[in-house]
C-alpha positions in Angstrom: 88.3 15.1 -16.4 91.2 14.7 -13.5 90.8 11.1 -12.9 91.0 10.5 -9.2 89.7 7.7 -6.4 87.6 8.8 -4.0 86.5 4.9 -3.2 86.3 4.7 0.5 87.2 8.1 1.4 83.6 9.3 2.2 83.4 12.5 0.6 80.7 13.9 0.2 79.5 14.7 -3.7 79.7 18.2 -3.6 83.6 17.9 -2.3 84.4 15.7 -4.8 82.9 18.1 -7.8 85.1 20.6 -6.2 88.2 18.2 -6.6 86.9 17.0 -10.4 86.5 21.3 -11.4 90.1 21.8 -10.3 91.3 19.3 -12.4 89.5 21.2 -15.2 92.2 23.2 -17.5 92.3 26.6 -17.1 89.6 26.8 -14.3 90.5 27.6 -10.8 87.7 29.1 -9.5 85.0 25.5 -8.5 83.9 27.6 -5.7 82.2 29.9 -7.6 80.8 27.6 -9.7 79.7 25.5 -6.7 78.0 28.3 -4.8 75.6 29.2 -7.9 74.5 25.2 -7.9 73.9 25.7 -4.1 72.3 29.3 -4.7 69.3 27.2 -6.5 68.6 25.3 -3.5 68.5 27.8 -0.5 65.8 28.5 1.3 64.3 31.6 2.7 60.8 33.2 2.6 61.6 34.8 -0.4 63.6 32.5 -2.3 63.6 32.6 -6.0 65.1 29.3 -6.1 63.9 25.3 -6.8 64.0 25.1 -3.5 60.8 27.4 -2.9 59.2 24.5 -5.4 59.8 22.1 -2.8 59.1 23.6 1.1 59.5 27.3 2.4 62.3 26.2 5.2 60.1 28.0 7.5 56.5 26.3 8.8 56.1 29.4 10.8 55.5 31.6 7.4 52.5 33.6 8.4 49.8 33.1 5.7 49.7 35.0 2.5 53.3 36.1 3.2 55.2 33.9 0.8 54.1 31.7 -2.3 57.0 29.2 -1.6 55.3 25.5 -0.7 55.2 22.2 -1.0 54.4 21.9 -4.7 56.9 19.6 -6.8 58.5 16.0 -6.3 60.0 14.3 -9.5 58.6 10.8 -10.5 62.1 9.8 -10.3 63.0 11.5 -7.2 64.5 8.3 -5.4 67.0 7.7 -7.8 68.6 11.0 -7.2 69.6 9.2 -3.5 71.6 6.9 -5.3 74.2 9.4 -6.4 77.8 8.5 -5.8 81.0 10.6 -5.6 82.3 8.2 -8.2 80.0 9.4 -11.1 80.7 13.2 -10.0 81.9 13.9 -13.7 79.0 12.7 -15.2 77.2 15.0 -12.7 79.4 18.4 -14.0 78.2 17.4 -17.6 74.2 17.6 -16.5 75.3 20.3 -14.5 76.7 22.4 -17.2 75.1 21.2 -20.1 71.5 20.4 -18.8 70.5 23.1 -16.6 69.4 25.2 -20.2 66.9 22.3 -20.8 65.6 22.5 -17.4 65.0 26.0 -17.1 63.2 25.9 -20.7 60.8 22.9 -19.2 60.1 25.0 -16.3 58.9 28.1 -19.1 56.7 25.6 -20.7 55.3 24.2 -17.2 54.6 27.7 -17.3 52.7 28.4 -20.4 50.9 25.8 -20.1 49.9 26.0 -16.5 48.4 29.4 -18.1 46.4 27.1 -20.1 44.4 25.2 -17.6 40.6 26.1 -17.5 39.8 26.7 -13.8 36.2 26.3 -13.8 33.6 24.3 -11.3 32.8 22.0 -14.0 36.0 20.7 -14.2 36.6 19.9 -10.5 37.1 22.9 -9.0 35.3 23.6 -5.7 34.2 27.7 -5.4 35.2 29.8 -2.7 32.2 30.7 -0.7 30.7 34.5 -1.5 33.3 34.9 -4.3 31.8 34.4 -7.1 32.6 32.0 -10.4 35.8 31.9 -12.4 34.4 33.7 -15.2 33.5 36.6 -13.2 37.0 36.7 -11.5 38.6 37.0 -15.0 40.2 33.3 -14.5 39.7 32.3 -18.2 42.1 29.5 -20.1 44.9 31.8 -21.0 45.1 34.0 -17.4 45.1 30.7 -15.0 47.4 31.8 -12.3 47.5 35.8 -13.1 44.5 36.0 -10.8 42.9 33.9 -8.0 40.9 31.3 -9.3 37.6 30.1 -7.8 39.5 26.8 -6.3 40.2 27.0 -2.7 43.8 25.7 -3.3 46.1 23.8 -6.1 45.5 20.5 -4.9 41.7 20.8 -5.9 41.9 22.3 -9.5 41.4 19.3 -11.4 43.8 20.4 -14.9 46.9 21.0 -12.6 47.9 17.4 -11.8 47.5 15.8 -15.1 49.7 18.7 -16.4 52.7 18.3 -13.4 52.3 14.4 -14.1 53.3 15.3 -17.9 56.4 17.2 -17.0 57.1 14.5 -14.8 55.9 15.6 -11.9 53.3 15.4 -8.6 51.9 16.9 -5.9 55.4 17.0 -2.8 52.5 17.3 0.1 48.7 17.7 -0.7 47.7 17.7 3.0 50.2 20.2 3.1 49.0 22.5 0.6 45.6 22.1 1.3 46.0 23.0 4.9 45.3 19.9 6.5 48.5 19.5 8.0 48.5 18.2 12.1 50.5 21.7 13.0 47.9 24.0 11.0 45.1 24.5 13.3 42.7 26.9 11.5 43.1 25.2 8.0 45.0 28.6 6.7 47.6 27.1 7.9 51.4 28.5 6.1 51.6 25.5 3.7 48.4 26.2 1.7 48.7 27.6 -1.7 46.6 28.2 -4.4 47.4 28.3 -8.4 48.2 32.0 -8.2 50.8 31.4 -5.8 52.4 28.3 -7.6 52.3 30.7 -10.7 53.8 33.4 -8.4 56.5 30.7 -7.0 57.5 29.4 -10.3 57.9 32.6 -12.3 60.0 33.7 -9.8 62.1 30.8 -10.1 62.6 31.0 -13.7 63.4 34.7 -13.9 65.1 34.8 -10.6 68.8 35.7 -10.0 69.7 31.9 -8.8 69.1 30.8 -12.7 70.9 33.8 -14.4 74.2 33.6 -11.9 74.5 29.9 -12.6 73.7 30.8 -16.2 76.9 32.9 -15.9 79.1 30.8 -14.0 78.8 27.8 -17.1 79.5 30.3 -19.5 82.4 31.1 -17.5 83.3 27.7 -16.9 83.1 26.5 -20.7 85.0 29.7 -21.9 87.4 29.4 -19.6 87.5 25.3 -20.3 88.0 25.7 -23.7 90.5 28.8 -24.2 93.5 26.5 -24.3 91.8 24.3 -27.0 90.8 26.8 -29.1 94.6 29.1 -28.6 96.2 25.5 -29.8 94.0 24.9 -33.0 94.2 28.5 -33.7 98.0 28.1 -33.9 97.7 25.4 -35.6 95.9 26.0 -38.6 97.9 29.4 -39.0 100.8 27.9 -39.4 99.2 24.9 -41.9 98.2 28.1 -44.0 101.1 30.1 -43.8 102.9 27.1 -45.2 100.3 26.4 -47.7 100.3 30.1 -49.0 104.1 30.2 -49.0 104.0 26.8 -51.2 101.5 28.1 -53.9 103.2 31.8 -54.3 106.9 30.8 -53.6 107.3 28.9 -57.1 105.2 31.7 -59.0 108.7 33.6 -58.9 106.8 37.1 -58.2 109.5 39.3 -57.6 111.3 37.9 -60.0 114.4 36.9 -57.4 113.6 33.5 -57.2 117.0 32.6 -59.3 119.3 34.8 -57.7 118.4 33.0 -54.0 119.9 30.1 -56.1 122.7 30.6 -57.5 124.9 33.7 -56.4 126.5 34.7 -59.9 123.2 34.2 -61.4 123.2 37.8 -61.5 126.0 38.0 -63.8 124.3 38.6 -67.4 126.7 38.6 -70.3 128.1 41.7 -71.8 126.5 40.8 -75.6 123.0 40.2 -73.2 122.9 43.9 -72.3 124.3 45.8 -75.2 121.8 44.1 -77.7 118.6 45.9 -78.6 116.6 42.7 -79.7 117.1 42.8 -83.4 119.6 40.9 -85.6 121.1 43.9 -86.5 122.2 44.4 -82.9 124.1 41.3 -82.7 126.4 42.2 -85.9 126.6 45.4 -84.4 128.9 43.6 -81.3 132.3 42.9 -84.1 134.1 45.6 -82.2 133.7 43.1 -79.4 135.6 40.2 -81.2 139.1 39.1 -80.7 141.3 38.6 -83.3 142.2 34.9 -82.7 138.4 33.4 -82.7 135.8 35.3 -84.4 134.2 32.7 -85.4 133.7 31.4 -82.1 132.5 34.4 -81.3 130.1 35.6 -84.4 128.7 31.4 -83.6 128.2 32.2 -80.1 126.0 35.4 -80.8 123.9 33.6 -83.7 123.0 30.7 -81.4 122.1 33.5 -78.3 120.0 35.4 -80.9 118.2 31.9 -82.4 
């Protein structure tokens, strides 16, 4: 990472992630990374974001019109006011790297949430003149396909002990029971029951936010990591192109390997070509010999032959 001070300067976090993704090689586009992080934190009625976990932007939401709400706080949401600008690095690595796990413990919240037997005996108080939970087809594996026979989230008695597993609890149970000062009637905007957290939360995890930031990293580490993978790619060519050329270059395969040495090593000797292999061949090459050193000469073919 570009290693900057922002000490003192009051930035605010999200500027300074801009400045730290600049400094990343390659990438010059932290905007559009940025916008998907924000994208999973807007509001709106219909928001398929982690935002529609936490509030609905909106108390004026006429009932039954949205499943957004009030559901989710972390255990350890206090420590997320203690980020700092200075860390931001640290923050683009849970960004990138993290956000895979989190969606994954979101699909398991799900599954399980499935799981949850909505029944009376468990805690559940029954909706007046609407029969039980069996007869409503809310059985262990279809909690929060169909409405239960609890008036609202907050009073189904498996749903807290499984958000306080995953770390979880309840953002506002006044406000999702209806019980809020501004709700009058007690059907009030911020009352939800488990079909419309199920509603809520499989929009969230199949939702557009998730797959555009999902894109965005993939971007962002391809685009990272190009220049890395160009320079080993070079490198390790070239390491075997010199490793190939110094296993074949001594094997002599064309058989040119002595005349790149030596320039009259081309230059056979007359007996050399004339002789057919045998013996008899080398006698044969008297018509060759001078008159002053035959000897020399007939020596000279003896030892070539031998």
């Amino acid at each position: 990472m570009c290693q900057k001070d922002y000490r003192g300067k009051g930035e605010a976090v999200a500027t300074t992630l801009k400045g730290e993704l600049e400094c990343c090689p390659g990438w010059r586009k932290p905007s559009d990374l940025m916008g998907a992080v924000g994208n999973m934190r807007s509001g709106g009625k219909e928001c398929a974001s982690l935002y529609g976990l936490t509030d609905c932007g909106d108390n004026g939401t006429p009932p039954g019109s949205s499943t957004c709400g009030k559901y989710l706080y972390p255990l350890t949401g206090s420590l997320y006011n203690s980020v700092a600008p200075q860390f931001c690095d640290t923050y683009i690595s849970w960004m990138v790297y993290l956000v895979y796990g989190l969606r994954e413990g979101l699909q398991r919240l799900l599954e399980e949430f499935k799981k949850i037997q909505c029944t009376k005996e468990n805690g559940c108080t029954g909706k007046g003149g609407q029969g039980s939970c069996e007869t409503k087809g809310c059985k262990k594996t279809t909690h929060g396909t169909v409405d239960c026979c609890c008036e609202n989230i907050v009073k189904c008695a498996g749903v807290y002990g499984l958000f306080y597993r995953y770390g979880f609890s309840f953002l506002s149970p006044m406000t999702l029971t209806g019980n809020e000062k501004y709700e009058t009637d007690g059907q009030g905007p911020g009352k939800r029951d488990c079909k419309a957290f199920y509603t809520q939360l499989n929009n969230v995890i199949n939702g557009t936010p998730f797959r555009d930031l999902f894109t965005q990293i993939r971007k962002f580490i391809y685009t990272t990591r190009l220049p890395f993978g160009l320079y080993v790619t070079a490198f390790w060519s070239i390491v075997l192109l010199y490793l190939l050329w110094s296993i074949t270059g001594p094997l002599d395969l064309m058989h040119i390997q002595s005349h790149w040495r030596s320039p009259g090593s081309y230059l056979v000797p007359l007996q050399r070509i004339l002789a057919d292999g045998s013996r008899k061949g080398f006698c044969t090459l008297g018509y060759f010999r001078d008159g002053t050193d035959n000897g020399l000469l007939e020596q000279g073919i003896n030892d070539l032959y031998l």
